[in-house]
N, C-alpha and C positions, 0 to 999 in steps of 0.2 A: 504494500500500500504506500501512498506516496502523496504527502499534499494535504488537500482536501479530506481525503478518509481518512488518513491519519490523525487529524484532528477531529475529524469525527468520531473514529477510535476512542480516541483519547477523551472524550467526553463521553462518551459510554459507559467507559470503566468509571471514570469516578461517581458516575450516577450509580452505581451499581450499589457501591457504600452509603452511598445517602439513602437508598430506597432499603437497604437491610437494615437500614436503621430507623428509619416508618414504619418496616414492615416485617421483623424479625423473621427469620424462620421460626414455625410454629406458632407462631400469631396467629388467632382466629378473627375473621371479618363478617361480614352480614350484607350482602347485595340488596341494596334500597330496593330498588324496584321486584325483585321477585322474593327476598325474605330469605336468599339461600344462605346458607353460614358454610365457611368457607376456610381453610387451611392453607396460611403460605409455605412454602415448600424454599422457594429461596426467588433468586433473580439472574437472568440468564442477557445474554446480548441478541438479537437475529441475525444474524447473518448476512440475511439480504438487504435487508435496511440501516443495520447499525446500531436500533432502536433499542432502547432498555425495555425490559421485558419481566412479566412477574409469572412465576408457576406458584400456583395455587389447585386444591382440590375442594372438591365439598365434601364437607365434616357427612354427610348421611349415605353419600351413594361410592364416594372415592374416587367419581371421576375426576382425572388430573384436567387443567386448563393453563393455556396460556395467556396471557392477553397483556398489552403494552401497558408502558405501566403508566405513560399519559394519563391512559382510561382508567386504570387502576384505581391512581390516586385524585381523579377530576372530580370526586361527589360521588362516586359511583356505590362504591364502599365506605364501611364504617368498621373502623377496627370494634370489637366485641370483648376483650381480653382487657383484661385489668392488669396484667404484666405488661403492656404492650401499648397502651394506649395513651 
């Protein structure tokens, strides 16, 4: 990478640490709109985009998810966890 993605890069990574740290691993959350409650699992980069990125599962079914962590952290969710919150 050279440039441009490299500083894109590079600000990836350091979102990485700010978002484990809103969103610990293990931290449980609550999706407004559907009422799901929700397990961070950790924070990953895409690949194709660059984009900071959050894995998360729901605490009832265990399906894993990914979703950026823009959307994540936009209102979308509400941490639930009193360690974490």
């Amino acid at each position: 990478m050279m440039g441009k993605d490299t500083a894109a890069l590079d600000k990836a990574i350091a979102a990485l640490d700010l978002n484990d740290r809103k969103a610990p691993p293990g931290s449980l959350w609550r999706h407004l709109k559907s009422g799901g409650r929700y397990m961070v699992h950790g924070h990953v980069i895409l690949e194709a985009t660059l984009e900071p990125a959050v894995i998360y599962s729901s605490s009832l079914a265990g399906t894993p998810w990914c979703r950026s962590a823009e959307e994540f952290f936009d209102g979308r969710f509400e941490c639930i966890d009193d360690r974490h919150g």
